[in-house]
C-alpha positions in Angstrom: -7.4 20.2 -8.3 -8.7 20.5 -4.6 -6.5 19.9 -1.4 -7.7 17.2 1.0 -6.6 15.4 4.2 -5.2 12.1 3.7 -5.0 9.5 6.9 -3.2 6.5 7.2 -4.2 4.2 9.8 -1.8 1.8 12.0 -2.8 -1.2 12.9 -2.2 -4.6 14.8 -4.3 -6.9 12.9 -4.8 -10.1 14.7 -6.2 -13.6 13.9 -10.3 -12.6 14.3 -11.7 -10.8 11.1 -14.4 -9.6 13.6 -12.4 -8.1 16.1 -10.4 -6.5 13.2 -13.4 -5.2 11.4 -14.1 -3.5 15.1 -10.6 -1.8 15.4 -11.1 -0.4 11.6 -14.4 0.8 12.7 -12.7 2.8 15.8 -9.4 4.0 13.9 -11.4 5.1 10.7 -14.0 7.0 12.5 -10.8 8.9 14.8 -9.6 9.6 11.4 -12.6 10.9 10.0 -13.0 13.0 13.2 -9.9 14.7 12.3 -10.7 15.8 8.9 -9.6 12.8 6.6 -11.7 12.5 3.6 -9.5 10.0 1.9 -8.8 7.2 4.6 -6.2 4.3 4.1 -5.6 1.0 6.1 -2.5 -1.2 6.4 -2.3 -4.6 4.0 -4.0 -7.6 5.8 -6.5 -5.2 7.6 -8.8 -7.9 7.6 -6.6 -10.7 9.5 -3.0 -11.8 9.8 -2.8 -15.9 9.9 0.4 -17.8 9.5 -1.4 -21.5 9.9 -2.3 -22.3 6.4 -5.5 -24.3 7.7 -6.6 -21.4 9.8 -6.2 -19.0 7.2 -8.2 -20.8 4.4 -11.1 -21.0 7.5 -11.1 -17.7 8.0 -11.5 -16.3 4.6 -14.4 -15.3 2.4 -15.7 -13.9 -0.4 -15.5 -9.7 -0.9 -19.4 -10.2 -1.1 -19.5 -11.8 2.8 -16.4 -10.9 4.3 -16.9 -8.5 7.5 -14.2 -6.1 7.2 -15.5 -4.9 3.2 -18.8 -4.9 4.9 -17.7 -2.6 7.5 -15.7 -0.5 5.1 -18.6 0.1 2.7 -21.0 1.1 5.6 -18.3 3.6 6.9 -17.7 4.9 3.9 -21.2 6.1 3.1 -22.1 7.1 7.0 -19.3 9.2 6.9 -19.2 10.6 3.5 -15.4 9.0 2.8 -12.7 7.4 0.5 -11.9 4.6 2.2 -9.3 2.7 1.1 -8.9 -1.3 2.3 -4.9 -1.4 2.1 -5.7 -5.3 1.1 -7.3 -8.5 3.0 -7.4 -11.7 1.8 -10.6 -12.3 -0.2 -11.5 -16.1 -1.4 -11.6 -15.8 -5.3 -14.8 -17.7 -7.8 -11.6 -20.2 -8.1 -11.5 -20.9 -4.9 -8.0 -19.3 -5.0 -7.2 -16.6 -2.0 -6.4 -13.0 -3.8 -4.8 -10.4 -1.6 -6.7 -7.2 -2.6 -7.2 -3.4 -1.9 -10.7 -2.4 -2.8 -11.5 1.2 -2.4 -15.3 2.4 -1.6 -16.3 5.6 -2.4 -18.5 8.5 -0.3 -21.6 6.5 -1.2 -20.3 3.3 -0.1 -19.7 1.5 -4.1 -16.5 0.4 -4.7 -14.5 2.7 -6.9 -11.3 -0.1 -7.3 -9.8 -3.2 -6.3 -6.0 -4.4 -7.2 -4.8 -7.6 -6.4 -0.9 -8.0 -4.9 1.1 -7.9 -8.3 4.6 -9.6 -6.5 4.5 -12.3 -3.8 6.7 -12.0 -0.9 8.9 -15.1 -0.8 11.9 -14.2 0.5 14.6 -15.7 2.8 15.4 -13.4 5.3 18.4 -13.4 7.9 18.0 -15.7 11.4 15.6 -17.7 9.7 13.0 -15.6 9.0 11.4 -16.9 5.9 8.2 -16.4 4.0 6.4 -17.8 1.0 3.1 -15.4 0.0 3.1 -17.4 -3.4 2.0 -20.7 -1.5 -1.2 -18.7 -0.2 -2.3 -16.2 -3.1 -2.6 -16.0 -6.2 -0.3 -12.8 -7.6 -2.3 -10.0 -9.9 -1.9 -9.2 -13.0 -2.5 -5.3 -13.5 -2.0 -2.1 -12.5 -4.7 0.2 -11.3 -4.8 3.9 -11.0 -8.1 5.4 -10.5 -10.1 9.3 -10.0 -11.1 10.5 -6.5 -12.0 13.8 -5.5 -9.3 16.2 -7.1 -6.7 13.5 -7.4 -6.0 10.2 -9.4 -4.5 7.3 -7.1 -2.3 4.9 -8.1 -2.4 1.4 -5.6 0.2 -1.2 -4.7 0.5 -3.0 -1.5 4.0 -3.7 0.3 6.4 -6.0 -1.3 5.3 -4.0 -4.5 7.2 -1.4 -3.3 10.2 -2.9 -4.0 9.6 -2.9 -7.9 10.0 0.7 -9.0 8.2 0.3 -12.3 5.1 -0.6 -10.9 5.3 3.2 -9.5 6.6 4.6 -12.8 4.0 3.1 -14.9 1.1 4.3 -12.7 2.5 7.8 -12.6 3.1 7.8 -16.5 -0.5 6.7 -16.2 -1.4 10.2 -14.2 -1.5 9.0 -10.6 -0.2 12.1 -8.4 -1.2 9.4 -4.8 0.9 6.6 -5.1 -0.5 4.4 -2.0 1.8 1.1 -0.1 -0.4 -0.3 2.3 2.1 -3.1 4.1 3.0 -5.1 7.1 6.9 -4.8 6.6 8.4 -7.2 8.7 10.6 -5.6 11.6 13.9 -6.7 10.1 13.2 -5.4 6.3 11.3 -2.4 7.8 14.4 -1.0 9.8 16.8 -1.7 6.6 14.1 -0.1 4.0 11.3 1.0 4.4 11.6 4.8 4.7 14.4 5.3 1.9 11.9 3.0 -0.3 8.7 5.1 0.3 10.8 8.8 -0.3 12.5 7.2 -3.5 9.2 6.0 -5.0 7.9 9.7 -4.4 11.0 11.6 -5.6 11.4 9.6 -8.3 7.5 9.7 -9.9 6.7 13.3 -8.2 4.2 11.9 -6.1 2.5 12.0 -2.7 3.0 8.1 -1.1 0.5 7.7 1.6 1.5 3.8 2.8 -0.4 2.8 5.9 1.5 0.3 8.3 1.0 -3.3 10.1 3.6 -2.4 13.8 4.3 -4.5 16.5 4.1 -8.2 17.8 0.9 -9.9 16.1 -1.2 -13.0 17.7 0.4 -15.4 15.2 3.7 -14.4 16.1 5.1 -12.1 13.1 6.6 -8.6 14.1 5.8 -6.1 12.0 7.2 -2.4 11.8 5.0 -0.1 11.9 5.9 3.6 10.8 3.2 4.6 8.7 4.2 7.2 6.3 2.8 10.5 4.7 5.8 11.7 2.0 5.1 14.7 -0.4 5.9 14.5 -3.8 9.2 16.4 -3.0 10.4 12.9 -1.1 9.8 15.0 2.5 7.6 13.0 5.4 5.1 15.3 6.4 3.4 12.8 9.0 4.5 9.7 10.6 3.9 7.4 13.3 7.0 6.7 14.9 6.1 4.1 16.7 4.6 0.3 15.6 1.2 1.2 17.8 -2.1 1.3 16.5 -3.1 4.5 15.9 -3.8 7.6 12.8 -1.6 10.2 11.4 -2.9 12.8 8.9 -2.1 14.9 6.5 -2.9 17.8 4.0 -2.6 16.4 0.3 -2.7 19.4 -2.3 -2.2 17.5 -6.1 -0.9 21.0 -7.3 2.0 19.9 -5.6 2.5 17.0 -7.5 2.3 19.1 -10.7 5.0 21.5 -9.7 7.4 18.9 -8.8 7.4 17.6 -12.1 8.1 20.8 -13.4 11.0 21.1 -11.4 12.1 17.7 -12.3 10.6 16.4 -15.4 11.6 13.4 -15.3 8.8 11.4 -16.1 8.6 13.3 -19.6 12.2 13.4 -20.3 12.4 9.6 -20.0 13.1 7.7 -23.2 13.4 4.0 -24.1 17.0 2.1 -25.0 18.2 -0.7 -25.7 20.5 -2.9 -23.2 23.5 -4.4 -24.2 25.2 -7.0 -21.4 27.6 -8.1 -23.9 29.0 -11.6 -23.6 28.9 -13.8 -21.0 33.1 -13.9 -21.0 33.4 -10.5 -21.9 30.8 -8.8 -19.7 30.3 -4.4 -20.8 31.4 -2.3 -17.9 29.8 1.1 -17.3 31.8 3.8 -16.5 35.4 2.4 -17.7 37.9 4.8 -18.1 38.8 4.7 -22.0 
């Protein structure tokens, strides 16, 4: 297994799928200029649109939408993984799908997953959201082969629901990737204990590539992106919520000897849960 540079890139997507496609083009090819062969953007890459009339304008097919487009032409130019963290892509239904697709050096597309668990959510002052109302959920997992490693994909709220992760790494992914735009307020309270867990816990690298800062249709978004090694230690971040890249090495052998230290994901068995009865509930850890 070969060691590669990893890159997660920041962004502040806005309302225009054109002028987002432009920044990915910028950021990717800064990334690229530092080494990254595998190269990841943030969900909603391709716009963020809270007006539901708007949004359903501004969408399209994976076969004409500008931001894939872009993505597969970088991706062969400049001999990349690169890695859509998710846009919104019109299904055949006419339903909207929020997807990762990942293009390979020679621009095909290796992978997409759709967004398994929709973020609706009540949040404190008022903040509220309901992703259910816009897309459609996913169904299944996806871990697939680049070079020297086997990626496992998820996007943001998914990070929240630690078997995903488990299944994918029982399934051999040593990458576990969380594109998001983490609001400011969940971001703050979660994000970085979330992203180390999900690595300690399945002895995998977490590359999660972030929305930050104040976006045109009026979300805030945290920003942070986050490189964390299989040992649940951040070896690159952006401490900040600006636009921007942060790289770093990715050696899979690492992965490996993690588990061996911790095995974990072999030791783990199934059983059985009992809750007991509703008026006489089992408590754990009792003194008897």
């Amino acid at each position: 297994m070969g060691v590669f540079k990893a890159a997660a890139i920041q962004m502040r997507s806005g309302e225009s799928p054109e002028r987002n496609a432009v920044d990915v083009e910028r950021l990717v090819r800064e990334a690229a200029a530092q080494g990254a062969t595998y190269i990841q953007t943030p969900e909603m890459t391709g716009a963020l649109i809270r007006d539901k009339q708007a949004r359903a304008a501004s969408f399209t097919s994976d076969d004409k939408d500008i931001v894939v487009a872009t993505a597969r032409r970088l991706a062969r130019e400049l001999g990349v993984f690169l890695h859509i963290g998710s846009t919104a892509i019109l299904r055949a239904d006419g339903k909207l799908a929020n997807r990762a697709l990942l293009f390979g050096p020679d621009g095909a597309t290796l992978a997409t997953y759709d967004k398994i668990h929709m973020f609706d959510v009540d949040l404190d002052n008022g903040e509220s959201w309901r992703e259910s109302a816009a897309y459609e959920p996913g169904t299944e997992a996806v871990v697939t082969e680049i070079a020297g490693a086997r990626l496992g994909f998820a996007v943001c709220y998914d990070l929240r629901f630690p078997q995903l992760f488990r299944a994918e790494a029982m399934a051999g992914a040593d990458v576990l990737t969380v594109p998001a735009a983490f609001t400011r307020q969940t971001g703050e309270a979660h994000w970085h204990v979330l992203l180390r867990a999900r690595a300690i816990e399945n002895g995998a690298y977490v590359v999660a590539a972030a929305q930050g800062g104040l976006h045109e249709d009026g979300r805030e978004t945290f920003g942070h992106s986050l490189i964390v090694d299989p040992w649940g230690r951040i070896i690159a971040e952006a401490a900040h919520d600006e636009p921007g890249v942060i790289v770093a090495e990715i050696d899979p052998a690492q992965s490996l000897a993690a588990r061996k230290k911790i095995p974990n994901l072999k030791n783990a068995r199934d059983f059985a849960v009992n809750a007991g009865s509703a008026e006489a509930p089992l408590l754990r850890g009792a003194a008897s």
